[in-house]
VEXFI-695051 format. One record per residue (C-alpha): residue in one letter; z, y, x. Coordinates in steps of 0.2 Angstrom, whole numbers, padded with zeros to 4 digits, always signed. Example, Ala and Ser with C-alpha at 12.3 -4.5 7.8 and 13.67 -1.06 7.14 Angstrom:
BEGIN
A+0039-0022+0062;S+0036-0005+0068;
% end
This chain:
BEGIN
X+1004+1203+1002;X+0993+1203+0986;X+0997+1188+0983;X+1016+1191+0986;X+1014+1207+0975;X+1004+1196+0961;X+1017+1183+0960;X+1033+1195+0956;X+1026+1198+0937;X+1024+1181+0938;X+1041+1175+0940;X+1049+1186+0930;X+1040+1179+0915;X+1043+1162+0920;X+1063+1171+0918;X+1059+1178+0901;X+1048+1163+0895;X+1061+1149+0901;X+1077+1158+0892;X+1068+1159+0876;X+1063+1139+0877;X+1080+1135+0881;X+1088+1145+0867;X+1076+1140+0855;X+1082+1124+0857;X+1094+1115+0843;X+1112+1113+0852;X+1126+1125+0851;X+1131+1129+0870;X+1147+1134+0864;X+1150+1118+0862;X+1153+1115+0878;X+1165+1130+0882;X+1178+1125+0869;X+1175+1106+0869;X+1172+1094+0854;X+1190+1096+0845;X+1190+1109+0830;X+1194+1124+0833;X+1196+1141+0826;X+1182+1151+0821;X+1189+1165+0828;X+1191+1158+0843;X+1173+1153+0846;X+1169+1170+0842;X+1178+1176+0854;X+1170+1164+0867;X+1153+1167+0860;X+1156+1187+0863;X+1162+1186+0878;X+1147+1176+0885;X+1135+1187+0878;X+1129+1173+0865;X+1130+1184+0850;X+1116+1195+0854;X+1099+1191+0847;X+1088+1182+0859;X+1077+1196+0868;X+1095+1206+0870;X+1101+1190+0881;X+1084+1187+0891;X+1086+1205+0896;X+1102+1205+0902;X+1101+1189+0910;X+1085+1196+0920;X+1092+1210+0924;X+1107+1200+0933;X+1097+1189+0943;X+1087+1204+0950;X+1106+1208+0956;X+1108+1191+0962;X+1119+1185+0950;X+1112+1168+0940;X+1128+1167+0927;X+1144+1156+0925;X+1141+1137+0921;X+1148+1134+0906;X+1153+1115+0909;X+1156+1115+0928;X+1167+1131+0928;X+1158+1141+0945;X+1145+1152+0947;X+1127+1145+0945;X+1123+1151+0963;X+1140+1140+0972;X+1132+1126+0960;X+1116+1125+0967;X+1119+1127+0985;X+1132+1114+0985;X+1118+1102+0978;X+1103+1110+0985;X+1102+1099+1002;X+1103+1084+0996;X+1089+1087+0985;X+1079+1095+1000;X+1083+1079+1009;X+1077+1070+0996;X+1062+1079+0992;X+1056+1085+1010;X+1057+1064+1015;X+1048+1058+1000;X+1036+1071+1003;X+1032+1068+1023;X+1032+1050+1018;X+1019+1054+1005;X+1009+1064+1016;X+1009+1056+1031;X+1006+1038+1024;X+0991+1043+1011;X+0982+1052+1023;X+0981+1039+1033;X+0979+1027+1020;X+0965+1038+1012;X+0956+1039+1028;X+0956+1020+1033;X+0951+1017+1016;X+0933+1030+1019;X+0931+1022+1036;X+0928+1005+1026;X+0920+1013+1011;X+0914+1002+0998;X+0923+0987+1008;X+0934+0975+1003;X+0947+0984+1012;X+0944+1000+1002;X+0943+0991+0984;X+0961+0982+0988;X+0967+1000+0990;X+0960+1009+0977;X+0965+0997+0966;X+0982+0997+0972;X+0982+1016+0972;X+0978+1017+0954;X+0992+1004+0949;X+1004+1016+0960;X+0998+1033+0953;X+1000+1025+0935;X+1019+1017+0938;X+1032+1032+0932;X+1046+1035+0948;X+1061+1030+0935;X+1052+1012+0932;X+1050+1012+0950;X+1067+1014+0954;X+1074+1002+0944;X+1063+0987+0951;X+1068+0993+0968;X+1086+0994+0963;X+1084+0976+0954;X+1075+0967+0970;X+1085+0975+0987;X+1102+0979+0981;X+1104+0967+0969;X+1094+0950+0969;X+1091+0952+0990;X+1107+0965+0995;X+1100+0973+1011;X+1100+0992+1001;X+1116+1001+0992;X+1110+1006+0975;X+1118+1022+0973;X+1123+1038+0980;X+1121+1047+0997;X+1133+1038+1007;X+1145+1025+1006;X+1161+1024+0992;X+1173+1026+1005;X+1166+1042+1014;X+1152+1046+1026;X+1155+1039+1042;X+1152+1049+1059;X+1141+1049+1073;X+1125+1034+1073;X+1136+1025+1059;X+1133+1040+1047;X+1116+1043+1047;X+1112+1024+1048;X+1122+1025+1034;X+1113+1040+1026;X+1097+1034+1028;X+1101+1015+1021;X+1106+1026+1005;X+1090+1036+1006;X+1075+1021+1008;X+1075+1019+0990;X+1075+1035+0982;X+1064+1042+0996;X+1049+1029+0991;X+1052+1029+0970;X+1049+1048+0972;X+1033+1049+0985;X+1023+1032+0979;X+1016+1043+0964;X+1010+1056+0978;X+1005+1042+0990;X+0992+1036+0980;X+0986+1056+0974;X+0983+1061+0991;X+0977+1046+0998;X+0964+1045+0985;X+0961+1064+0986;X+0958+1060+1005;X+0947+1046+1004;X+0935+1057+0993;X+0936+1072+1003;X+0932+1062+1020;X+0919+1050+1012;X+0908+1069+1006;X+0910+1075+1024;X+0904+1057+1033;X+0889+1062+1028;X+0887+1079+1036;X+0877+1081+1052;X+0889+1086+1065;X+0897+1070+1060;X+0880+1062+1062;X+0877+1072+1080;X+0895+1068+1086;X+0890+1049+1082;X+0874+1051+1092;X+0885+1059+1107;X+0892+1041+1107;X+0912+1048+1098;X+0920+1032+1094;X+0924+1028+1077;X+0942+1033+1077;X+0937+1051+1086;X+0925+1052+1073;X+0936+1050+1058;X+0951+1060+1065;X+0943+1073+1075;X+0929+1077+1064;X+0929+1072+1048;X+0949+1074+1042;X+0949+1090+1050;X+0935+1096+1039;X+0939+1087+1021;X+0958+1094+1025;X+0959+1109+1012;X+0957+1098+0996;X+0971+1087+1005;X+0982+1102+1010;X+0978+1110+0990;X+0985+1093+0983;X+0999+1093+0994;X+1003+1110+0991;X+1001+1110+0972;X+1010+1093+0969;X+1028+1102+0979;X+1034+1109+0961;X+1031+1092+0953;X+1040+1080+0966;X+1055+1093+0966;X+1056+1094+0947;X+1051+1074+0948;X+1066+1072+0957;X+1077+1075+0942;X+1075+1057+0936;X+1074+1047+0952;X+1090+1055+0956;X+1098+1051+0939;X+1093+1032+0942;X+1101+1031+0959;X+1116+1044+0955;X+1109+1055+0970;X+1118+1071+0972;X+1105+1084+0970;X+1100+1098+0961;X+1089+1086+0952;X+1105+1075+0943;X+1113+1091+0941;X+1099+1097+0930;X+1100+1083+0920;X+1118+1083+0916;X+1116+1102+0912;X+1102+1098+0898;X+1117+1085+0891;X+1130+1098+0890;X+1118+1109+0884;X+1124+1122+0903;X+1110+1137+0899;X+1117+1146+0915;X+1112+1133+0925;X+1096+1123+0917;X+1089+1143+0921;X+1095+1144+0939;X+1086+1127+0943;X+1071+1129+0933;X+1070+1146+0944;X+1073+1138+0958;X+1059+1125+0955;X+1046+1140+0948;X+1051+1150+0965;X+1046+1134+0975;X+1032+1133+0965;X+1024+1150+0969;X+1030+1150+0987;X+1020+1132+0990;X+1006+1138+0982;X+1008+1152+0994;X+1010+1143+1011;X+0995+1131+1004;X+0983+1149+1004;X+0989+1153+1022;X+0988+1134+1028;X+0972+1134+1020;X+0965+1150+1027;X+0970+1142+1045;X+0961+1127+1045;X+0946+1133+1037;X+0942+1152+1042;X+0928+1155+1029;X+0941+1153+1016;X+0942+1172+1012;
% end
């Protein structure tokens, strides 16, 4: 509840902060109400006072916090419908997007990270690290293009863009094989970035804890390797793993923006990026909240995951 209570006045400077970044920003949203023909200066007056864009700065970021403590996160200026409809209509395939690149990540560089320990120093393990290191450095976009490039185009087994086919999402067995065929790509240019961060987070907690001696004494009580890795040692190297996780949520969902811009993904993530474009304040803030509100409540869930699997965490 401290933590709840400590991250309110947080969030409602991130509000404050992100409206002033966003309006100090050269562009003219107005632009974007009454198009790119001329037209009379009354006339964008008018638009401009009815959108509460001739108020000085602080005047606006006031009034537009004050509306989303009333739920309301404004009218999109380009898409013509409330922020709120926007988002929701975009958020799943985000989350779809973002919570499988994210398990993938996970799940994979764990276990990557802890083979790589279990043959420390290794041949095994320098392969991995080295490949780890190319794959933490590779940006998701560049990633996406190769693997655009080499399945859909020179070998054809993956579609390219989307979330489904042209023609409509199929029913039954068809349409998810369908979805997920759509979803390989996207799903591993998002996560290879996080793969290699927590598998080489892993391999570092794990190789301090080897060490330990109830390691040592569950060795001596004849565990075998495989007990002793997972049983033992991941259990206890796992909050720098969970911290990392946690933590790198708020990257892979704002990440996400230009993953789903290369593959035309119909998330929240696109949506952002044709907003910056068309210069759409209402919703740039309404996402940039939603990603600080992810933010806080991962870091959150981290503290309590955390307090879980190690109790001396206070």
């Amino acid at each position: 509840m401290r933590r709840i209570l400590h991250a309110i006045p947080l969030l409602l400077a991130v509000i404050l902060l992100n409206y002033g970044l966003i309006a100090a920003t050269p562009g003219d949203p107005v632009t974007a109400l009454v198009g790119d023909f001329p037209a009379p200066a009354a006339y964008r007056a008018q638009v401009r006072h009815d959108y509460g864009l001739d108020k000085p700065v602080p005047i606006q970021a006031l009034r537009y916090l004050v509306r989303v403590l009333h739920g309301d996160l404004g009218y999109s200026f380009a898409n013509r419908q409330p922020v709120v409809s926007l988002i929701a209509g975009r958020l799943l395939a985000t989350l779809e997007l973002v919570g499988t690149a994210l398990a993938f990540a996970s799940i994979a560089g764990v276990l990557l990270g802890a083979v790589s320990a279990q043959f420390g120093g290794g041949i095994f393990d320098r392969a991995t690290r080295g490949a780890l290191t190319v794959g933490y450095a590779l940006p998701e976009f560049w990633v996406g293009q190769m693997l655009i490039l080499c399945f859909a185009i020179w070998l054809g087994w993956l579609p390219s863009q989307g979330a489904h086919a042209i023609r409509g999402a199929a029913g039954g067995w068809a349409g998810i094989a369908d979805g997920l065929r759509h979803l390989l790509l996207p799903a591993i240019a998002l996560s290879l970035r996080y793969l290699a961060l927590i598998a080489r987070v892993t391999r570092t907690s794990i190789l301090d804890v080897l060490g330990a001696n109830f390691v040592l004494a569950a060795r001596a009580r004849g565990a075998g390797s495989i007990r002793v890795l997972f049983g033992h040692a991941l259990r206890n190297a796992a909050a720098p793993v969970l911290n990392t996780i946690g933590f790198n949520l708020g990257f892979i969902l704002a990440g996400s923006a230009l993953v789903e811009t290369v593959f035309g993904w119909p998330g929240i993530g696109r949506l952002l990026f044709d907003s910056i474009e068309s210069r759409d304040y209402p919703t740039m803030l309404g996402i940039l909240l939603l990603v600080s509100v992810c933010v806080v409540g991962a870091n959150l869930l981290t503290d309590i995951v955390h307090r879980l699997v190690d109790p001396r965490v206070a």
